[in-house]
C-alpha positions as CSV (number, residue, x, y, z in Angstrom):
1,X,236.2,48.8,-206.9
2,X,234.8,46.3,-209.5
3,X,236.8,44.2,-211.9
4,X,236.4,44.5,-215.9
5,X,237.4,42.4,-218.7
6,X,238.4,44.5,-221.8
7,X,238.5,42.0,-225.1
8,X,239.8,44.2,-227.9
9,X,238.5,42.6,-231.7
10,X,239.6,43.3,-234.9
11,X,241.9,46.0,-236.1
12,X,244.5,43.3,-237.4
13,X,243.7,44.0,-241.1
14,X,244.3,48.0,-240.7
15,X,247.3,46.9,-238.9
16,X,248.8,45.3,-241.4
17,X,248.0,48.4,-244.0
18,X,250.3,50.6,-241.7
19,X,253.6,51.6,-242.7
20,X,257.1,50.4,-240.5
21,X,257.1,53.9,-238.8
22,X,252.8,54.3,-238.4
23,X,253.4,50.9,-236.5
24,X,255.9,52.0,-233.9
25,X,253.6,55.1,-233.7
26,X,250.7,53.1,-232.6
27,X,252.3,50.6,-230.4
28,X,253.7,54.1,-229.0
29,X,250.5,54.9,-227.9
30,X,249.1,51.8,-226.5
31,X,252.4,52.6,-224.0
32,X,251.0,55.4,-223.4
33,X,248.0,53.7,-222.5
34,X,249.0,51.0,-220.4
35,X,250.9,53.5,-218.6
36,X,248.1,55.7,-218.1
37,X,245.8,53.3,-216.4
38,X,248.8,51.2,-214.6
39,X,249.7,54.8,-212.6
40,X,245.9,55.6,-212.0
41,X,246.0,52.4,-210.3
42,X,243.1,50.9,-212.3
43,X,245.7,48.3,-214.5
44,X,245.8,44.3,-213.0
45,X,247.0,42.9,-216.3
46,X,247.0,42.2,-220.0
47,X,248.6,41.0,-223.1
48,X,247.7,41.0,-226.9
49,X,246.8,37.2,-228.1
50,X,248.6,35.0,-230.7
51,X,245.9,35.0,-234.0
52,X,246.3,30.9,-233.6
53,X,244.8,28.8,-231.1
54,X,242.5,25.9,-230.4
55,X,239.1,25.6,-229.6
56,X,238.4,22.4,-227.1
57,X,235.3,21.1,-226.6
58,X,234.1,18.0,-225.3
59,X,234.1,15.9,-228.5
60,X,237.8,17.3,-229.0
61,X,240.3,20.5,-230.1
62,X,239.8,22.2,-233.5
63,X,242.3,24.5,-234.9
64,X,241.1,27.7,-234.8
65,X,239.3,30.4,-232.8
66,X,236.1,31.6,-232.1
67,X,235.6,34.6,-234.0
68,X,232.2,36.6,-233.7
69,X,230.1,37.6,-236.8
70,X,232.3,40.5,-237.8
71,X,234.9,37.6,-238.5
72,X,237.2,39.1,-235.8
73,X,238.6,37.0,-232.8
74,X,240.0,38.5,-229.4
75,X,243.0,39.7,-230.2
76,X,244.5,40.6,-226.5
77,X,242.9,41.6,-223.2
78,X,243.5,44.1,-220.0
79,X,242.0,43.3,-216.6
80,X,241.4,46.6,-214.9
81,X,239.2,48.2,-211.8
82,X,236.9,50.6,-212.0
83,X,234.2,52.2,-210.0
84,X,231.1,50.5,-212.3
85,X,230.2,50.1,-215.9
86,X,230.2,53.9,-216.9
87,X,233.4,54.1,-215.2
88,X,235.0,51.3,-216.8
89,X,233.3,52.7,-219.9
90,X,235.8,55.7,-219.9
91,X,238.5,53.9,-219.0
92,X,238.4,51.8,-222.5
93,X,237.5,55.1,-224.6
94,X,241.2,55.6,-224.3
95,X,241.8,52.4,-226.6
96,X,244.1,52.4,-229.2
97,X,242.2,49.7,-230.7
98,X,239.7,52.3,-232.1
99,X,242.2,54.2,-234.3
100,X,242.2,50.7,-236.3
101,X,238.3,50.3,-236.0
102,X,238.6,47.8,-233.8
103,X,236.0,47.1,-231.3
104,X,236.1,46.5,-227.1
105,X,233.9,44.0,-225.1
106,X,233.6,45.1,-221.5
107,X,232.3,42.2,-219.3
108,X,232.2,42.6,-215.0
109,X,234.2,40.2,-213.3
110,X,231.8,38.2,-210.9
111,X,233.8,37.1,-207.7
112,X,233.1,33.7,-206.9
């Protein structure tokens, strides 16, 4: 099996529009979802990502982080396997991230 990258983007401002109990609800189902690839065996890791970081490059750190032209950083990750791309593909369609039109980048991890 190959290794895949999942960066989830945006979704933080329909987040924030969701009641106490919608909240639990979702996080609820992103259990569900970690669970679901961790005991298919496809889960190596993940976490979400604090909205604050730094950006160092070789003239020096900014405050901030890259965001792409939607104006919406990375806002966690999972590390999974999965047979190819198309597999990998339907792994992520599973995403809680979509019910907050968020967005997934899927990148191939290259072994070195």
């Amino acid at each position: 099996m190959k290794e895949y990258l999942l960066f989830m983007r945006g979704g933080d401002a329909r987040m924030a529009e969701l009641s106490e109990e919608e909240s639990q609800a979702h996080m609820a189902r992103w259990g569900v979802y970690m669970n679901n690839l961790a005991d298919s065996g496809n889960l190596v890791g993940g976490m979400p990502l604090d909205m604050a970081g730094r950006v160092l490059r070789k003239d020096g750190a900014t405050e901030g982080v890259v965001k792409s032209k939607d104006d919406e950083a990375i806002g966690g990750w999972l590390h999974f396997k999965a047979n190819d791309y198309d597999h990998a593909i339907d792994l992520a369609k599973g995403c809680p991230i979509f019910e907050l039109e968020g967005n997934v980048e899927i990148r191939e991890v290259i072994p070195m």
